[in-house]
C-alpha positions as CSV (number, residue, x, y, z in Angstrom):
1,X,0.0,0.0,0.0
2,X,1.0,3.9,-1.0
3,X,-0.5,6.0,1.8
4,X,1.7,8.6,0.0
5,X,4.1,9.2,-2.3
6,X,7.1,8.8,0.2
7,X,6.3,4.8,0.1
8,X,5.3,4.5,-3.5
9,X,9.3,6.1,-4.7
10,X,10.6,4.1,-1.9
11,X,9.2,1.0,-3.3
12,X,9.7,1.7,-6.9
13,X,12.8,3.2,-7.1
14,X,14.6,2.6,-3.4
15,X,14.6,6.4,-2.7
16,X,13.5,8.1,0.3
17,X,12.3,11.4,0.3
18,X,10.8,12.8,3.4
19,X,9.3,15.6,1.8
20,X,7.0,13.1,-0.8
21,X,5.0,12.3,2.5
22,X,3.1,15.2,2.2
23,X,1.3,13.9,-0.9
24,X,-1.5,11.6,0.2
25,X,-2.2,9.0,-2.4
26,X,-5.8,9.3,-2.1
27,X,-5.9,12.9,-2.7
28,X,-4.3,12.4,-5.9
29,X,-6.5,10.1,-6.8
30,X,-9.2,12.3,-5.9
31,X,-7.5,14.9,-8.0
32,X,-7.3,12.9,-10.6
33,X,-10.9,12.2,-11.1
34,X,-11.5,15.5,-11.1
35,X,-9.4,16.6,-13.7
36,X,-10.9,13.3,-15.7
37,X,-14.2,14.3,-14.9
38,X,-14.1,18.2,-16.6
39,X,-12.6,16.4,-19.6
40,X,-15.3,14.4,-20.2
41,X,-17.8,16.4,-18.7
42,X,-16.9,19.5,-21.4
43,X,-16.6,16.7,-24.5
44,X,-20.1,15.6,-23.6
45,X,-21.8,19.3,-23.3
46,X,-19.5,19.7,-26.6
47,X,-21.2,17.0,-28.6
48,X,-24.6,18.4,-27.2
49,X,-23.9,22.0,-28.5
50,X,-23.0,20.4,-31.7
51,X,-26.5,18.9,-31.4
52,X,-28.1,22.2,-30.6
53,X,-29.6,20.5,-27.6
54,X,-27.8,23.2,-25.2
55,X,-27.1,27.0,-26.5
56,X,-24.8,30.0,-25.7
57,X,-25.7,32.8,-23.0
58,X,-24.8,36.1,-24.1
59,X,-23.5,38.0,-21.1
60,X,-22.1,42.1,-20.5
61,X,-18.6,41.9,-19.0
62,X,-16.3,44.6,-18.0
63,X,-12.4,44.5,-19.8
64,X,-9.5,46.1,-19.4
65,X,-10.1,47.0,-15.2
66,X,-6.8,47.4,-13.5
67,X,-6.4,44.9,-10.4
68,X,-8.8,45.5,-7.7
69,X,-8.2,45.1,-4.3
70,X,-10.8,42.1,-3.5
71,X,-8.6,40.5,-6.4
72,X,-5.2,41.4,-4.1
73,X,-6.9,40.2,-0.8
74,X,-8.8,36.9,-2.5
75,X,-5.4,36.0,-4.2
76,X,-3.0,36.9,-0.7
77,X,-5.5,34.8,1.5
78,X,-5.5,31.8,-0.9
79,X,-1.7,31.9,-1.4
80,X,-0.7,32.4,2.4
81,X,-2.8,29.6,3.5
82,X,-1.5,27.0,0.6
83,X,1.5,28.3,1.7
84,X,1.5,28.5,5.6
85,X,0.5,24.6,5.0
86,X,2.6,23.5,2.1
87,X,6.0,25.0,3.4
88,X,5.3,23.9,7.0
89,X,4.3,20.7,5.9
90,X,7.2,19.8,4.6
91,X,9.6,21.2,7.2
92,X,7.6,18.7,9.2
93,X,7.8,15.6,7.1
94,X,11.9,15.5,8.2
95,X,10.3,14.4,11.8
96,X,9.4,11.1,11.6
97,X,7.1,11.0,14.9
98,X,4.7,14.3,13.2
99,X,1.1,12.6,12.1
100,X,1.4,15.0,8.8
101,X,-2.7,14.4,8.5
102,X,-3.0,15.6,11.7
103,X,-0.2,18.8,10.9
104,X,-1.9,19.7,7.8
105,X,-5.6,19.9,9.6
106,X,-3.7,21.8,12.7
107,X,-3.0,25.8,13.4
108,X,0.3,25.2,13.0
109,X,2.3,26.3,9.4
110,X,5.0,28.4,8.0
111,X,4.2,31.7,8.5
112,X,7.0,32.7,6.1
113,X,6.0,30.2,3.4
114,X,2.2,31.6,3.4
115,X,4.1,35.0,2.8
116,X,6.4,33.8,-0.3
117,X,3.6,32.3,-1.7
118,X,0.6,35.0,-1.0
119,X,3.3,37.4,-2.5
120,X,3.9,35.4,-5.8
121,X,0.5,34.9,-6.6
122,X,-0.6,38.4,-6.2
123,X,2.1,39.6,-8.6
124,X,0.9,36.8,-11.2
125,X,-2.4,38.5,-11.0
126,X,-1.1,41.4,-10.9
127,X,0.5,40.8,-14.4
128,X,-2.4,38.9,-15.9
129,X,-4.7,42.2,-15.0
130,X,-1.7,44.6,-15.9
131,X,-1.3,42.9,-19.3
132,X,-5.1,43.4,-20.6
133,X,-5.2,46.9,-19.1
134,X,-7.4,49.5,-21.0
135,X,-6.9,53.2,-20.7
136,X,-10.6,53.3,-20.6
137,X,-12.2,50.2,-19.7
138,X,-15.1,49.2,-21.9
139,X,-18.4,46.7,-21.7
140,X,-18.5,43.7,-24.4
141,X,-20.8,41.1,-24.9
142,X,-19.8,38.0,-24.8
143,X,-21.4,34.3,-25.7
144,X,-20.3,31.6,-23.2
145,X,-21.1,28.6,-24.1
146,X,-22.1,25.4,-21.4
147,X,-18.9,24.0,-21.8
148,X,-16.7,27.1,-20.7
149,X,-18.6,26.9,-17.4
150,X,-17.2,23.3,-16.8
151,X,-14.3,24.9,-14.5
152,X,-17.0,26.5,-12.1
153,X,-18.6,23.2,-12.4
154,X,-15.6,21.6,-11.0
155,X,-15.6,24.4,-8.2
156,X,-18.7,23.5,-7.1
157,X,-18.4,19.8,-6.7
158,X,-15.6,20.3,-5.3
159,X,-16.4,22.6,-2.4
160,X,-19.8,21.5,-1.8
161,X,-19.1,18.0,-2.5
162,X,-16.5,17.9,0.5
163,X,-18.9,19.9,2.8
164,X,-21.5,17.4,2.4
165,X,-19.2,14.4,2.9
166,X,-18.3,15.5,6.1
167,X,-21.6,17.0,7.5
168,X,-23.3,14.0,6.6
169,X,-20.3,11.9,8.1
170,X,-21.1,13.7,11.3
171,X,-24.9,13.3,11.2
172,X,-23.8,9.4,10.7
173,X,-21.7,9.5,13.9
174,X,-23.8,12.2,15.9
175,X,-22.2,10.8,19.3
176,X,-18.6,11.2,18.3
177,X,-19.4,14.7,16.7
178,X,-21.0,16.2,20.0
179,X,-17.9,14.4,22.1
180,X,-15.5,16.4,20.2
181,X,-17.2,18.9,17.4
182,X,-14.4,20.8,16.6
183,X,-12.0,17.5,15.8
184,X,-15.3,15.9,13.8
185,X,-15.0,18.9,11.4
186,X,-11.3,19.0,10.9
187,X,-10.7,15.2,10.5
188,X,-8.9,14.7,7.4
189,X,-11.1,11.2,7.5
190,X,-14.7,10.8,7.5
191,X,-16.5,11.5,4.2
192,X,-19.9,10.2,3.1
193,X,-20.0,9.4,-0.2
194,X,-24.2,10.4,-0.6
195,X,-23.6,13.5,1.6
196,X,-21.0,14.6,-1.1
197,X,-23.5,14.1,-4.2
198,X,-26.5,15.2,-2.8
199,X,-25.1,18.5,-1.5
200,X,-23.0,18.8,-4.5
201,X,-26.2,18.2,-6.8
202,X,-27.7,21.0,-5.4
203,X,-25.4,23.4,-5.6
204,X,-24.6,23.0,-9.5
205,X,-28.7,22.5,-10.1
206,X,-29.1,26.2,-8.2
207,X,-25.3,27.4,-10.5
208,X,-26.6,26.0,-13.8
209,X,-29.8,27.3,-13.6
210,X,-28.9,30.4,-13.2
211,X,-27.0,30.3,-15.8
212,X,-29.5,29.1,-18.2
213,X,-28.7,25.7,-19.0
214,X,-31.3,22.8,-18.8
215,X,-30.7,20.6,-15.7
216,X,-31.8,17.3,-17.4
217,X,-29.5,17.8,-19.9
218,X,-26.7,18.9,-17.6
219,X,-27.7,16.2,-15.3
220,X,-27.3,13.1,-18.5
221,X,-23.7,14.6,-19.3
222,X,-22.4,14.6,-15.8
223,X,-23.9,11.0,-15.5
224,X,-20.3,9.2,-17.4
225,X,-18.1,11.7,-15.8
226,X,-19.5,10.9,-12.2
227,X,-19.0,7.3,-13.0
228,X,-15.7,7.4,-14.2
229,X,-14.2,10.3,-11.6
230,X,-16.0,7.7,-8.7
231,X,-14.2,4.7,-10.0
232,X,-11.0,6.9,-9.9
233,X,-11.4,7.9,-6.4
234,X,-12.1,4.2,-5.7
235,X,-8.4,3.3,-7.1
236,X,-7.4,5.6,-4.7
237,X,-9.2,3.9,-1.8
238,X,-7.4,0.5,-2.5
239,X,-4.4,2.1,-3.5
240,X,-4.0,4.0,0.2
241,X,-5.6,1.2,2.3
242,X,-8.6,3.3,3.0
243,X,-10.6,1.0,4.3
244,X,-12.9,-0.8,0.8
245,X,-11.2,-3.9,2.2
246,X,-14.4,-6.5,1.9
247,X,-15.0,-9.2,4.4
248,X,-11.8,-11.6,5.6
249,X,-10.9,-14.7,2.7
250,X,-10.5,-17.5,4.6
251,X,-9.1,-19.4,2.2
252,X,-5.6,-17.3,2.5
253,X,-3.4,-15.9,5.6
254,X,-0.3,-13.9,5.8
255,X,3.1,-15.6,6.7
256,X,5.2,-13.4,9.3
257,X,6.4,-10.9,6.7
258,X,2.9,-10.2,5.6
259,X,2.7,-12.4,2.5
260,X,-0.5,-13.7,1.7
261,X,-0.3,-17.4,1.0
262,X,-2.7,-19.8,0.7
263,X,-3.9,-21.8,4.2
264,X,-3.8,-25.1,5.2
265,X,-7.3,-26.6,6.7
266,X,-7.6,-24.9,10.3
267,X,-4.8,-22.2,10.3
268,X,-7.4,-19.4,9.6
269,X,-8.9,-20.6,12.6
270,X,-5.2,-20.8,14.2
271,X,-4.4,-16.8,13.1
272,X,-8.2,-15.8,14.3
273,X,-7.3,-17.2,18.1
274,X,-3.6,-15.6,17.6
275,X,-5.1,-12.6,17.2
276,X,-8.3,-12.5,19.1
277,X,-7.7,-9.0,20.8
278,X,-7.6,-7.7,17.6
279,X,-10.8,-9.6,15.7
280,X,-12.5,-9.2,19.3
281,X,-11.3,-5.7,21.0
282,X,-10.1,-3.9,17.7
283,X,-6.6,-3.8,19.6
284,X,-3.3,-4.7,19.4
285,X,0.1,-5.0,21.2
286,X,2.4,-2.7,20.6
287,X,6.1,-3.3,21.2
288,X,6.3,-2.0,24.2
289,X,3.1,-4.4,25.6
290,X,0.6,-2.0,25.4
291,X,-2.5,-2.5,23.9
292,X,-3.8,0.5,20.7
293,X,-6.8,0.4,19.2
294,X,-6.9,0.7,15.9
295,X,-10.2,-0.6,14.1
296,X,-13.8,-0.4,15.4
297,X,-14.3,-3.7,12.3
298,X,-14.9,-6.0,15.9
299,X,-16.4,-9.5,16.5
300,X,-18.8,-10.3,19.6
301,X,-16.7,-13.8,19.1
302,X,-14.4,-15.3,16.8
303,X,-16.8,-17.5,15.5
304,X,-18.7,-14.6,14.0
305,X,-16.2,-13.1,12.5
306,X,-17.0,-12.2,8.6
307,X,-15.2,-14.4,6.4
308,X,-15.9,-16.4,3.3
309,X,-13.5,-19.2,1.5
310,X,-12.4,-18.3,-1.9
311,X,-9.5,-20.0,-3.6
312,X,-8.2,-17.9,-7.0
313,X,-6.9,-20.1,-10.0
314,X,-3.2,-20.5,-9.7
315,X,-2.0,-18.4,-12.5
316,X,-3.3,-16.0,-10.8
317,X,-1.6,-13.3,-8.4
318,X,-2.7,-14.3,-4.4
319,X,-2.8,-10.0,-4.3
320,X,-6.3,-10.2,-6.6
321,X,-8.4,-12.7,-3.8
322,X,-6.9,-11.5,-0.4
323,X,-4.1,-9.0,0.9
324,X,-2.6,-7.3,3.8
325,X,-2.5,-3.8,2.8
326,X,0.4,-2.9,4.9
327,X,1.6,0.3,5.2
328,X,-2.4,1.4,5.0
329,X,-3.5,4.8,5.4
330,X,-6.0,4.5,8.5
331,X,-3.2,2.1,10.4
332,X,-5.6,-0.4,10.9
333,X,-4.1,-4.2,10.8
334,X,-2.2,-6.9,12.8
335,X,1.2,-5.5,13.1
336,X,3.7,-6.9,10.5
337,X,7.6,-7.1,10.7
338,X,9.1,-4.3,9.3
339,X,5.5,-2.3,9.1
């Protein structure tokens, strides 16, 4: 498993670089199916315009303004915090005992970093609005078509799709949001999938309308880019650990260095009693004796616990019917050597 990309060059390549930690696989992943997503969300309102299902807006924009200063603030705020976290983040990945998931939700930064950063984007914008200056600015009319509104699109989902991942997350888990609100909210982990769509939904159905554009329509274009960006994001789960593991194979167990390899009649049973305080307490012992927990996936005995027996063909990788996923992003898992 790639939690990040510190693990994924360390495993192909034999490098360690500290700094890569800061790049959580998922996230990428995530990334990725957006930027999937707009392509094949603005191909299919494309082919639609071609169609003359969906039509231009003609709207009265102003050119040739200098740079205002809600652009300056809007453009220092974003750029300080990317770089408060970014910077400060990777200070912090040279400690190996900093949780950088925990760093990168925290207070804490690079308050010299946020400045570099707030100051270099400000003077990009600054050039982009110096560039198309006016010495009188002037009103045009311009026709923007669906398809150049696929970036806002993006924006939305984005924003509103997170929000409503994690307030739904917390409506899910009520008790451990009142126990600790302010954690709840911040928690890099916790996203409802539903909570995401619906609230997303909205928000572009309110945008697009707005704007014009039929919903129905809109709605049967975004219908292959949602499927394809969710598969995506779905890699990423697997790829990080996160948790889309599937009930225990029975028909496999791992071998001290984590291996899977296929089990003999009774030693699933064997590994189960091994390991009851995890399968029954969500626990383990640490090196030191004490006991973490570290799953909440728990067992009222081991008899119940969920398994099924499923034997791949030979040819076959073991990897494809049953794995270990060490190294996993929620650091869930019998401990394994060298893990």
């Amino acid at each position: 498993m790639y939690p990040n990309l510190y693990y994924a060059v360390k495993d192909w390549f034999g490098i360690e670089i500290s700094a890569f930690k800061i790049f959580y696989t998922f996230g990428i992943f995530v990334a990725l199916a957006f930027i999937i997503g707009a392509i094949i969300l603005s191909k299919e309102l494309k082919r639609k315009e071609k169609q003359g299902i969906l039509l231009p807006r003609e709207e009265t924009i102003t050119v040739g303004k200098p740079i205002s200063i809600s652009d300056i603030i809007i453009n220092g705020l974003i750029g300080f915090v990317f770089g408060y976290k970014l910077f400060g983040a990777f200070i912090a990945s040279r400690d190996e005992n900093v949780d950088l998931q925990e760093y990168i939700f925290s207070l804490e930064g690079s308050i010299v970093g946020g400045m570099i950063l707030a100051g270099i984007l400000i003077f990009l914008k600054y050039r982009e609005t110096n560039k198309q200056k006016l010495a009188k600015p002037e009103e045009r009319i311009i026709r923007i078509w669906p398809h150049d509104r696929v970036g806002d699109i993006i924006v939305f989902a984005l924003v509103f799709g997170i929000l409503g991942a994690k307030l739904f997350d917390n409506l899910e888990n009520w008790d451990r949001f009142i126990e600790n609100p302010l954690a709840s909210l911040l928690s890099p982990s916790g996203l409802t999938f539903y909570g995401g769509l619906i609230c997303a939904a909205l928000a572009i159905g309110i945008y697009i309308t707005r704007k014009g554009i039929n919903f129905w329509h809109m709605a049967d274009a975004i219908a292959p880019a949602l499927m394809i960006a969710y598969a995506i994001g779905r890699i990423g789960c697997q790829v990080s650990g996160d948790g889309d593991w599937g009930i225990y194979n029975s028909a496999y167990i791992s071998d001290a260095p984590g291996h899977v390899v296929e089990a003999a009649p009774g030693q699933f049973q064997q590994k189960l009693q091994q390991h009851s305080t995890y399968f029954l307490e969500g626990r383990v012992a640490e090196q030191d004796s004490t006991l973490s927990a570290v799953t909440d996936r728990k067992a009222d005995n081991l008899v119940n616990v969920p398994h099924k027996s499923f034997k791949g063909p030979s040819f076959l990788p073991n990897w494809l019917f049953a794995y270990t996923y060490p190294h996993n992003v929620n650091e869930d898992g019998i401990l394994l050597t060298g893990c």
